[in-house]
Phi, psi and omega in degrees: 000006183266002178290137181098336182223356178285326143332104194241358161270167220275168188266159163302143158343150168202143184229134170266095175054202199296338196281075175338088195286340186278010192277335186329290197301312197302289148012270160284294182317333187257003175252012161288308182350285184320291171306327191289337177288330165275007193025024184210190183096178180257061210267356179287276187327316167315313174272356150278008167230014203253017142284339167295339179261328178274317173322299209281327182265001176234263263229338185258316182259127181291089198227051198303311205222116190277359146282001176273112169293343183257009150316162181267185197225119163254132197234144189234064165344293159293073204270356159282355156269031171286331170331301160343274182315304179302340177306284157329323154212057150264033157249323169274018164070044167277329191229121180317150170290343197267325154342298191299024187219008177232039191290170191041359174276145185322178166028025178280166137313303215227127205261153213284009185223138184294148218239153159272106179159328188301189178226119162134327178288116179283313181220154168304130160232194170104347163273111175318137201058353157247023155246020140279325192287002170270308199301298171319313162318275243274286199282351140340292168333279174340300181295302162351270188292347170075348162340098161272050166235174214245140163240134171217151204207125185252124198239138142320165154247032182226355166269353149273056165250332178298122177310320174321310197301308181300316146318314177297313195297321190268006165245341136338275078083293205287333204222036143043081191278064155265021174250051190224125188247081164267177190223134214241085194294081167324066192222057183001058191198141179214187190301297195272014185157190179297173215248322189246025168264355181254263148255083177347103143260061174248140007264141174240023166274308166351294177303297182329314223269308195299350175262334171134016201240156169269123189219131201261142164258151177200137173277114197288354175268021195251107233262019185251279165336333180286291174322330183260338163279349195262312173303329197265327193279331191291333207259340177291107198258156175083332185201132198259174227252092143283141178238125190267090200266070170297116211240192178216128177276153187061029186305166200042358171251137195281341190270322174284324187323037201116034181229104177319330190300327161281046151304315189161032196253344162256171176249176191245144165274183207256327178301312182279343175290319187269007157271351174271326194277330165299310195278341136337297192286006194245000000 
């Protein structure tokens, strides 16, 4: 199954406005691969975030060398969509490519939540809420220390419901974390159900804004909207930046779209990988 995504290098640049697109497409083909070779994971949430992730690692972040101290810092909260993240960066070549087909295997790197050892991973993440309260520490520090790079942290929406999450935010706020972005993957599907079968988070700009943060609504598959919230977020002083990503879980797969079952409760079968890599391909 690896013809077609075992090449992980990007094709020439093709630009959507300022954005490098073909890094997507890749993306997504090569961390479906991936679960499919792991028969376990997470693949709706991984692809309801890999436009955000490519927007953040091909355009945004000064992140060349994962070893660099004046790199900027990504934190993948929602750390069961590290498929996604692993994908990334194996593509920005932090990590070997043949890693990724042994994902979830005993004595593997990578694992099914991301470990601090992997290059490119700042911290263990996946007890929901706390790799915003790290993604907080790091840019806290930062300011501390006269640091100029940047943090950013991408949360669920069904991980704001953990009380943790709401402590950060009111400690963001109070000590006015504007060089800290998180982004919130909306894509109303949490483990056991809908987000608002669980705990109703509406309105939940509201909520951000009432904790003290400047908060962008966005259509998170959209590279433009992405692009103008991340920029806008750069000009914010004082206080720091949620971005509200209203997503589709399993976005680009037809089977996947909007279906609590691929939160992460299956494997994918060789029939269904190759109708998610056709439809991928058009």
């Amino acid at each position: 199954m690896e013809n077609g995504v075992a090449n992980m290098k990007s094709s020439k640049k093709r630009h959507n406005n300022t954005i490098i697109n073909s890094p997507l497409k890749i993306i997504k083909k090569v961390l479906l691969v991936s679960l499919y070779y792991a028969q376990s994971g997470h693949p709706g949430g991984s692809l309801s975030i890999a436009d955000i992730l490519t927007y953040l690692y091909f355009k945004e972040m000064n992140i060349k060398d994962p070893r660099d101290p004046e790199r900027d810092r990504f934190i993948l909260s929602k750390g069961h969509a590290c498929p996604a993240l692993y994908a990334v960066l194996a593509l920005k070549g932090f990590i070997t490519k043949k890693e990724l087909w042994k994902l979830r295997k005993t004595n593997a790197l990578l694992q099914g939540h991301p470990e601090v050892g992997i290059p490119g991973i700042e911290v263990a993440s996946g007890s929901l809420g706390q790799g915003f309260s790290a993604a907080l520490g790091i840019a806290i520090g930062a300011k501390r220390l006269n640091k100029k790079f940047r943090t950013y942290v991408i949360l669920g929406d069904g991980e704001c419901n953990e009380g943790q999450v709401w402590e950060g935010a009111m400690f963001g706020a109070f000590h006015k974390l504007d060089n800290l972005v998180a982004t919130v993957d909306f894509n109303n599907l949490q483990s056991d159900d809908r987000c608002d079968n669980i705990t109703a988070l509406s309105p939940l700009n509201e909520k951000w804004r009432a904790f003290g943060w400047h908060v962008i609504e966005i259509n998170g598959h959209d590279f433009n909207q992405i692009e103008n919230a991340f920029k806008k977020a750069k000009t914010i002083k004082g206080k720091p930046t949620c971005i509200i990503a209203h997503t589709i879980k399993g976005k680009g797969v037809s089977f996947m779209e909007d279906n609590p079952a691929w939160h992460g409760s299956r494997g994918l079968t060789r029939d269904e990988l190759k109708q998610a890599l056709k439809e991928l391909r058009q």
